[in-house]
C-alpha positions as CSV (number, residue, x, y, z in Angstrom):
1,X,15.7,-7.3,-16.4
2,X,14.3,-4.5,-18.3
3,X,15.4,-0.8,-18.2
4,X,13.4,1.1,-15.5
5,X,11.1,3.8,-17.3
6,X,9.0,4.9,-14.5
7,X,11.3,7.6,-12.9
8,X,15.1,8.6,-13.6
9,X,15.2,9.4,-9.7
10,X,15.0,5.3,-9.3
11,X,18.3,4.5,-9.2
12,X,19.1,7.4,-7.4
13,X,16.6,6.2,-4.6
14,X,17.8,2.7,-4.9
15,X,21.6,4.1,-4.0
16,X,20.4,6.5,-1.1
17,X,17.8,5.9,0.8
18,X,18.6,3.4,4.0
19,X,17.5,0.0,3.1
20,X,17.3,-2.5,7.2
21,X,17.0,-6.1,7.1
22,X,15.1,-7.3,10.5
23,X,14.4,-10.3,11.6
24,X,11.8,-10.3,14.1
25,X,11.9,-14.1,15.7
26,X,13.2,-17.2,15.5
27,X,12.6,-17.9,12.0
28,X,15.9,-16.4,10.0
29,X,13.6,-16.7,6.6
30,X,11.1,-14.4,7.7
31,X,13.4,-10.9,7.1
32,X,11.4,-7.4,7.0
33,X,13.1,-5.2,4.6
34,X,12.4,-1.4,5.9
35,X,13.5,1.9,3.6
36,X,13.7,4.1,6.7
37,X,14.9,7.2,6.3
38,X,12.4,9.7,9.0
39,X,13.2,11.4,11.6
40,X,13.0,9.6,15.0
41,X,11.1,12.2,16.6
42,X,7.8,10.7,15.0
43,X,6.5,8.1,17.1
44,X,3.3,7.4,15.0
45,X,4.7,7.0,11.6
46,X,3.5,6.5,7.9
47,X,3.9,2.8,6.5
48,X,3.3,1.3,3.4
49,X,2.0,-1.7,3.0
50,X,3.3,-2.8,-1.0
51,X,1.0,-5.5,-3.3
52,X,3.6,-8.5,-3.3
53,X,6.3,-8.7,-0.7
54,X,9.7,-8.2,-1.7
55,X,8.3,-5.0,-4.0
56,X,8.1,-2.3,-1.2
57,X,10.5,0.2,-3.8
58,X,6.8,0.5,-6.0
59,X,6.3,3.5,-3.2
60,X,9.9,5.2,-4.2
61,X,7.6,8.3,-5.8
62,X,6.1,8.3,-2.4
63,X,9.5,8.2,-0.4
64,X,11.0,10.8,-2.2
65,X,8.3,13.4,-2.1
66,X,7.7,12.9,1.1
67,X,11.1,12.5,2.7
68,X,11.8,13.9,6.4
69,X,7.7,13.1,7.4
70,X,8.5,9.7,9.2
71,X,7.4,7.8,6.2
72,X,8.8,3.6,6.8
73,X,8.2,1.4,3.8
74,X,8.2,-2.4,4.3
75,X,8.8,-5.7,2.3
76,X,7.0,-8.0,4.1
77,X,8.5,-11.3,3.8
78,X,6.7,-14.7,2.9
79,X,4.0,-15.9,4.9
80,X,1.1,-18.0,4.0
81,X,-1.7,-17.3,6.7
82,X,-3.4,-13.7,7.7
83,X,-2.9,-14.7,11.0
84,X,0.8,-15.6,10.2
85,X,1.2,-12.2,9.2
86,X,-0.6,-10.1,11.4
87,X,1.9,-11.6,14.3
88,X,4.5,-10.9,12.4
89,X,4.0,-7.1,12.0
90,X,3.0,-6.9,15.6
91,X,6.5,-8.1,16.3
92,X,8.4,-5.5,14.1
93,X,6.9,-2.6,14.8
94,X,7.7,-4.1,18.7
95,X,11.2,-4.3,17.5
96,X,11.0,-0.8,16.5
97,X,9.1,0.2,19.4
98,X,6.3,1.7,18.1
99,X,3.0,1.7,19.6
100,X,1.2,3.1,17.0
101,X,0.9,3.5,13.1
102,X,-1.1,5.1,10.5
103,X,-1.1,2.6,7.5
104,X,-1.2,2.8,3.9
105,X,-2.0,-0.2,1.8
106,X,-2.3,-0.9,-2.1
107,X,-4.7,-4.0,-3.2
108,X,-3.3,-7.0,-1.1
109,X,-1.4,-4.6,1.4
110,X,-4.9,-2.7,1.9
111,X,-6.4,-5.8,3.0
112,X,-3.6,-6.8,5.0
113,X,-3.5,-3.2,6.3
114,X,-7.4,-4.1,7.4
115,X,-7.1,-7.5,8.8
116,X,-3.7,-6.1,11.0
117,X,-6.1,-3.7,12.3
118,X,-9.0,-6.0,13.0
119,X,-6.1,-8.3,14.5
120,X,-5.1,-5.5,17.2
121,X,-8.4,-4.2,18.1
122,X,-8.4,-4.9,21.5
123,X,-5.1,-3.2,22.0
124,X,-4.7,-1.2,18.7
125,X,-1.7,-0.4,16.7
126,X,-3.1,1.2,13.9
127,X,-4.1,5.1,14.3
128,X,-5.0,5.1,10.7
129,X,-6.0,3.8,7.8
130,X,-5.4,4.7,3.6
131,X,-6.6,2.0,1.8
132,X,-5.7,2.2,-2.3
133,X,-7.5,0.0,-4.7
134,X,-8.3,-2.4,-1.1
135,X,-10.8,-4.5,-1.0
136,X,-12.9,-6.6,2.1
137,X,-13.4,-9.7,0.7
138,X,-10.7,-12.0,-1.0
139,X,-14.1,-14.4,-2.3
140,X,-14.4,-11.7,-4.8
141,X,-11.3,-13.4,-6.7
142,X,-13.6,-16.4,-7.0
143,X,-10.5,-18.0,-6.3
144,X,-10.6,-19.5,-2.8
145,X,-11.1,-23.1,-4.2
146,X,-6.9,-22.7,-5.4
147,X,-5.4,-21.1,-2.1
148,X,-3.8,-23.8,-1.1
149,X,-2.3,-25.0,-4.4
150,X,-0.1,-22.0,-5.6
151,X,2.7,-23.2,-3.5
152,X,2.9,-26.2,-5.8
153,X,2.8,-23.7,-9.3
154,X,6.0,-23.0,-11.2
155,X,6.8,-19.2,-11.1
156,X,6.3,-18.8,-15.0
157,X,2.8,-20.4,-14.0
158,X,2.2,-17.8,-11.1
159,X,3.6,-14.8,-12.9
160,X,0.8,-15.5,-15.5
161,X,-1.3,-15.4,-12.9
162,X,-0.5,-12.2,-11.7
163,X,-0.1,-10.5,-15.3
164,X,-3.5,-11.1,-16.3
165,X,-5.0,-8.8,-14.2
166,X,-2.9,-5.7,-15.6
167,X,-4.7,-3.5,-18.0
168,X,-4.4,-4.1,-21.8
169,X,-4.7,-1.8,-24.6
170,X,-4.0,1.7,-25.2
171,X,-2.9,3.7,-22.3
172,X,-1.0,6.9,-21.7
173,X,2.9,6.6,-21.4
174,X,2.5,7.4,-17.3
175,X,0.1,4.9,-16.6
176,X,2.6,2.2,-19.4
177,X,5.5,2.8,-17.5
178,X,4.1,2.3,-14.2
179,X,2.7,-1.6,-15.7
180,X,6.3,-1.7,-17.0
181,X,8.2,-0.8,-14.0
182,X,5.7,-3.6,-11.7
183,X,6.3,-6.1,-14.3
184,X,10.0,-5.5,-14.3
185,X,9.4,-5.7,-10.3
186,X,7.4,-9.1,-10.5
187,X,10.2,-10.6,-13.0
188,X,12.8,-10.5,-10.1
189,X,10.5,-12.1,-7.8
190,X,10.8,-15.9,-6.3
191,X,8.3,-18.9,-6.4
192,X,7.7,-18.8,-3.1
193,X,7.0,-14.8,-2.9
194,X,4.8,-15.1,-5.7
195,X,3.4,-17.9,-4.1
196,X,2.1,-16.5,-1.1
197,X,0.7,-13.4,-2.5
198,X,-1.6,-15.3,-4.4
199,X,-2.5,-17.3,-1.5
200,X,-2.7,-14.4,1.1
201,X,-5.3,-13.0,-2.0
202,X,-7.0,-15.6,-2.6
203,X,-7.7,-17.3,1.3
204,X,-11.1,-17.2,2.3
205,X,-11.1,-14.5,4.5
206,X,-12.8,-11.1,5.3
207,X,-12.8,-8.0,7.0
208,X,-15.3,-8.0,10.5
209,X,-15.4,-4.0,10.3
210,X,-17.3,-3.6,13.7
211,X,-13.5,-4.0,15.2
212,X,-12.0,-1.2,13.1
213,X,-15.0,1.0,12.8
214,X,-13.3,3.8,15.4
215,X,-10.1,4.4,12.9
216,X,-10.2,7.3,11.1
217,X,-10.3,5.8,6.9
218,X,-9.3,7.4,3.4
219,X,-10.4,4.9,0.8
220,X,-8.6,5.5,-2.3
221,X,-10.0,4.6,-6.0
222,X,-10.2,4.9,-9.2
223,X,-12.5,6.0,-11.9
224,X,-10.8,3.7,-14.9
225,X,-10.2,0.2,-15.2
226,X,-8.4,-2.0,-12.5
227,X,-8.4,-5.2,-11.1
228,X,-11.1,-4.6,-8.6
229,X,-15.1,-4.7,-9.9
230,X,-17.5,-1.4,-8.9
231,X,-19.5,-4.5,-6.9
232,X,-15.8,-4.2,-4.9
233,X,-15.8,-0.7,-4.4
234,X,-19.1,-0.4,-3.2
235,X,-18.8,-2.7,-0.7
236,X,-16.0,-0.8,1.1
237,X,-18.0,2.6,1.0
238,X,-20.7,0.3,2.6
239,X,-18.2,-1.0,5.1
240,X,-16.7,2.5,6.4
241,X,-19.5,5.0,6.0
242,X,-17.7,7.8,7.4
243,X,-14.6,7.3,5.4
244,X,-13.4,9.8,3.4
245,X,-13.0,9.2,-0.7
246,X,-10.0,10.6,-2.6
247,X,-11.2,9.3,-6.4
248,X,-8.5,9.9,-9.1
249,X,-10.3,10.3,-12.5
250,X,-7.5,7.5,-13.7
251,X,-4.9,5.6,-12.5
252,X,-5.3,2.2,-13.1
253,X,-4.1,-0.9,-10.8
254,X,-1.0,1.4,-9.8
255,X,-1.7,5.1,-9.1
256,X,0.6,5.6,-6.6
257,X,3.3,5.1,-9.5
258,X,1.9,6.9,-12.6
259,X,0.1,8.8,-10.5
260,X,1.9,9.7,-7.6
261,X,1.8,13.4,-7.1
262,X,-2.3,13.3,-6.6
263,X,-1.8,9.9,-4.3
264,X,0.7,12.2,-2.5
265,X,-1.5,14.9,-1.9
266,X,-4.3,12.9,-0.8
267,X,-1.7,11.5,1.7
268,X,-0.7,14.7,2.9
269,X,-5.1,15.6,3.4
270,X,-5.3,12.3,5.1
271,X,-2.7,13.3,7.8
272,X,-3.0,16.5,8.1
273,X,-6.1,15.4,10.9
274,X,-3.4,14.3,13.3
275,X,-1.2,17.7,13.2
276,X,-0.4,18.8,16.8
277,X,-1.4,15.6,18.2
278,X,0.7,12.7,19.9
279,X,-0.4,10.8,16.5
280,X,1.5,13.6,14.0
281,X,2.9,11.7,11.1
282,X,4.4,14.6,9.4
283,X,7.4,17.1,10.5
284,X,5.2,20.2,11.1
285,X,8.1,22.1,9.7
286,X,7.7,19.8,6.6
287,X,4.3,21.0,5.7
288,X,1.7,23.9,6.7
289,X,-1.5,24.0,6.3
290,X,-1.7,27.1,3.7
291,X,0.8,24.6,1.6
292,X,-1.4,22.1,1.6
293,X,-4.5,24.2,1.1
294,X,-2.7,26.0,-2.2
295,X,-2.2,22.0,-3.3
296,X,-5.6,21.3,-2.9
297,X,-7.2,23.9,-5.0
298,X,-4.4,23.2,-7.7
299,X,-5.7,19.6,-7.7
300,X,-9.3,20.6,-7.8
301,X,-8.8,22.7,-10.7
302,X,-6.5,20.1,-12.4
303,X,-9.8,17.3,-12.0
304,X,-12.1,20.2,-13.8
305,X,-9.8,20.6,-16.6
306,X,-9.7,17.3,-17.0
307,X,-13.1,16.8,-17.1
308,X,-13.8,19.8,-19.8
């Protein structure tokens, strides 16, 4: 594999933090790897949700920053229904004993993020929800009619797949080393994990948002080009109104890795709601809100010097 050129504090992370292996049922192929390095105190943490199982270490930039808040980051392992895996998270987070969660998804983990939501409505486990680059609808792939055949694909075949939808051309050396580091990512991945992304993307399924409509939303977006069409976008302001918008100017397909200080700080906004309350993500001694209010007007100036 290729030299990581995203962050020098990648092997350092890699070395450190706590990496679990849980199994969560009968099935000894279905192992949840968990970076887990918060304090125990937190009973509602942070997870992340990554775009292809097996890659949850794309949200390092997010576990170091953030370190000591109660952040868990999960590798989901292979399944191949919705359904499938919306048990299967309800089981670990039974094996960690936690009844509640606020959740942060990328792309395919947005979605997921959603559907776990919808799944638990009745007796919720999600307090929250940041969705980056999500989307509502896997028909927007126009890709339903092939779900059920990627299992059969060679890798090289799926990898392809997958490749095609990362941005071409010129780009700044952030936003080229982030598409370097996922493609490094996506090179040690399976057949079968590849596999079942696609097909968890691609499924005909969508999002019934009357069932998640109470849980508070940050939807999360960018300005420049990604995977996901403005028809995409719109539909998920359409689908939670109330939701508040953190738009970074650019970012691309992964802006949690080239741009991870603004994702972080839009994390931070996001949770700062719950401070004080049973759902507190963050270590109050972590983060106050004067901090975070300094942060806010740096990013604010930041955006209108970009935009000069």
């Amino acid at each position: 594999m290729g030299e990581i050129k995203v962050s020098p504090d990648y092997n350092w992370f890699r070395s450190t933090v706590p990496l679990k292996k849980i199994i969560v049922d009968d099935d000894d192929s279905k192992v949840w790897s968990l970076y887990d390095a918060g304090p125990r105190s937190i009973r509602c943490p942070l997870i992340f949700l990554p775009p292809v199982s097996g890659t949850a270490d794309v949200f390092f930039q997010q576990i170091l920053a953030l370190t000591g808040w109660g952040y868990r980051v999960i590798a989901y392992p292979v399944y191949w229904d919705h359904l499938e895996f919306c048990d299967g998270f309800r089981k670990l987070l039974d094996h960690l004993q936690l009844d509640k969660v606020h959740l942060f998804g990328a792309s395919l983990g947005g979605f997921l993020a959603q559907k776990f939501a919808e799944y638990t409505h009745k007796s919720p486990r999600v307090q929250s929800l940041i969705l980056c680059n999500a989307f509502s609808d896997t028909s927007i792939f126009n890709q339903t009619w092939t779900a059920n055949s990627f299992w059969l694909m060679p890798a090289f075949m799926l990898k392809k797949i997958v490749l095609g939808n990362f941005a071409s051309g010129p780009l700044d050396p952030e936003m080229a080393d982030g598409i370097d580091f996922m493609v490094d990512r996506l090179e040690s991945l399976g057949q079968s994990e590849l596999a079942s992304r696609l097909t968890l993307n691609c499924q005909n399924s969508y999002v019934e948002p009357h069932k998640i409509r109470d849980i508070p939303v940050t939807i999360m977006d960018v300005f420049d080009q990604s995977a996901l069409s403005t028809e995409a976008k719109e539909e998920m302001y359409k689908l939670y109104p109330n939701a508040r918008r953190a738009h970074l100017k650019t970012g691309g397909n992964f802006p949690y890795l080239c741009r991870s200080a603004e994702v972080n700080l839009y994390i931070q906004i996001h949770l700062l709601q719950f401070h004080g309350t049973r759902y507190a993500a963050i270590d109050p001694s972590m983060v106050s809100a004067e901090e975070l209010e300094v942060q806010k007007i740096s990013l604010h100036n930041s955006n209108e010097q970009e935009e000069q």
